[in-house]
Each structure stands twice: as C-alpha cells, then as structure tokens.
C-alpha positions as CSV (number, residue, x, y, z in Angstrom):
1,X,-20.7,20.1,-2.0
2,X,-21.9,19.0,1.3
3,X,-20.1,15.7,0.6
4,X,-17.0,17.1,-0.5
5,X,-16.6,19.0,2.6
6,X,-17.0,15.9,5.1
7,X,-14.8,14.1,2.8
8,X,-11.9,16.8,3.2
9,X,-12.8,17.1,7.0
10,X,-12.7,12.9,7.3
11,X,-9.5,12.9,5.6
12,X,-7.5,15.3,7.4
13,X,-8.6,13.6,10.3
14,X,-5.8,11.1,10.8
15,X,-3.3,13.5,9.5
16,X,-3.9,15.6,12.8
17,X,-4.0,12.6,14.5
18,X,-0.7,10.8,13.1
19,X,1.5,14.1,14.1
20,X,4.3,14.1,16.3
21,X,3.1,15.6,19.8
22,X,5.2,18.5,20.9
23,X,8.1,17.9,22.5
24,X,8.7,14.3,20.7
25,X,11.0,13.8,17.7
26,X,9.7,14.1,14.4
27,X,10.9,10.4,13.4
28,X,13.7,7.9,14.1
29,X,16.4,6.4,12.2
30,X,17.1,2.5,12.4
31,X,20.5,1.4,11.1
32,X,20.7,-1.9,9.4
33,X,24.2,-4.0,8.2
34,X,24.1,-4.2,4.7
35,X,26.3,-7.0,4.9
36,X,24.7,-9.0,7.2
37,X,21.3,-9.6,4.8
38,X,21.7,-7.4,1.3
39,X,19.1,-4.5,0.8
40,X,16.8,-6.7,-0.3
41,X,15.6,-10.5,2.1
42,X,16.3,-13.4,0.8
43,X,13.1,-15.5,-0.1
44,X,11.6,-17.2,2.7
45,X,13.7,-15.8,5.3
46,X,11.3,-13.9,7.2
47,X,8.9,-14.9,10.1
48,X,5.5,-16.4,9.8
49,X,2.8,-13.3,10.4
50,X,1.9,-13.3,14.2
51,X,-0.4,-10.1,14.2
52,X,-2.7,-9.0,12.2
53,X,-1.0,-6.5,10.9
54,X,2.1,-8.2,10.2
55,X,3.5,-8.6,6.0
56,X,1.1,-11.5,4.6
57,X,-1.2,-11.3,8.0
58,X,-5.4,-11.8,7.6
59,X,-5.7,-7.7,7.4
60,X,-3.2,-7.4,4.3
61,X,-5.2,-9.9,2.4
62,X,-8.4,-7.8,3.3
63,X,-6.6,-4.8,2.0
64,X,-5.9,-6.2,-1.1
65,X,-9.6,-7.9,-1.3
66,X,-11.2,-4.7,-0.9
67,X,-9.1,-3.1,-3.5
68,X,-10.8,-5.5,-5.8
69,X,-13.9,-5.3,-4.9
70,X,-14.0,-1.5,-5.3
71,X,-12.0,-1.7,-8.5
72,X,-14.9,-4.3,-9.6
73,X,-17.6,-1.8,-8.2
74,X,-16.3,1.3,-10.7
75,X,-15.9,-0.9,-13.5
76,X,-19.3,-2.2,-13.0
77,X,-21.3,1.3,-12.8
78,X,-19.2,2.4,-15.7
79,X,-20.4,-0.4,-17.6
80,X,-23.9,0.1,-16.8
81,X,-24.3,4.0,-17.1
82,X,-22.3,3.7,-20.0
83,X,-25.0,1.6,-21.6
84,X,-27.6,3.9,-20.5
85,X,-26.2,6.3,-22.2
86,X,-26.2,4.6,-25.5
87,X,-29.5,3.5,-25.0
88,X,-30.7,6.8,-24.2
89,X,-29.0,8.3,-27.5
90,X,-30.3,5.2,-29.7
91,X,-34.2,5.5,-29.0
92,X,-34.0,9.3,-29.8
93,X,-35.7,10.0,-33.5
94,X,-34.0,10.9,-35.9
95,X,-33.8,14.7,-36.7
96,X,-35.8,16.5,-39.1
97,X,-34.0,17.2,-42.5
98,X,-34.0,20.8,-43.3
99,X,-34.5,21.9,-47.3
C-alpha cells in the first residue's frame, strides 16, 4: 500500500508543477498557413535535431530504447513466473481417488 501511495504522490508531482501560475494564460494558440506546407510536412523538409530534445534528437531515441527494454523486462518475468507456476503445479501428487 505503502508503494501505491508514493506512486500516486510521485505522479501528481509534475502535474502541480506543469500548471499555469496565476495570472498567466492557460495556453496559446499558433496559427499556421495551410497553404504554405499542407497539414502534414513533406518528407525530409524539416531541420536536423540541434537539442536534445528536438524530433529524432539523442533523448527520443532513449525514450524509445527504454520502452523496450521495460517491454522486454515484463515479458521476461512473465515468462519466468509463468513457468514457476507450472512447475509448481506439475510436481504436486496426484490426488487420492475416493470409492
């Protein structure tokens, strides 16, 4: 339980954080020309990453290999308690017939 509660505590954390402060719009609006480019870029006409941040930069690819590797991790300990558990149920004896 104790877990549970510092999870819920940890994640509420940059919700508080990411509000608006008082006295500051809640968002802003950007208008774009759909003329000029289409809804949609055209392949390869965007800029080069130059932060790490950036679409394609070093921290999207660590994003994306971390999502593997924890996707990898639950598959893994599935696999294995899932065989424990079949091992568990296969070296039980048989039960006693009742007459």
């Amino acid at each position: 339980r104790l877990v549970a509660v510092v999870l819920v505590v940890l994640a509420a954390v940059p919700v508080a954080v990411a509000s608006p402060a008082a006295g500051q719009p809640a968002s802003s609006t950007t208008t774009i020309d759909p003329g000029a480019t289409g809804a949609v870029p055209r392949p390869n006409s965007g800029a080069p990453p130059e932060d790490a941040g950036d679409r394609g930069g070093w921290a999207q690819g660590l994003v994306f290999v971390l999502t593997l590797a924890g996707l990898a991790a639950i598959v893994v300990l599935v696999v294995r308690s899932s065989r424990r558990a079949r091992a568990a149920v296969s070296d039980r004896p048989p039960p006693a017939a009742s007459a």
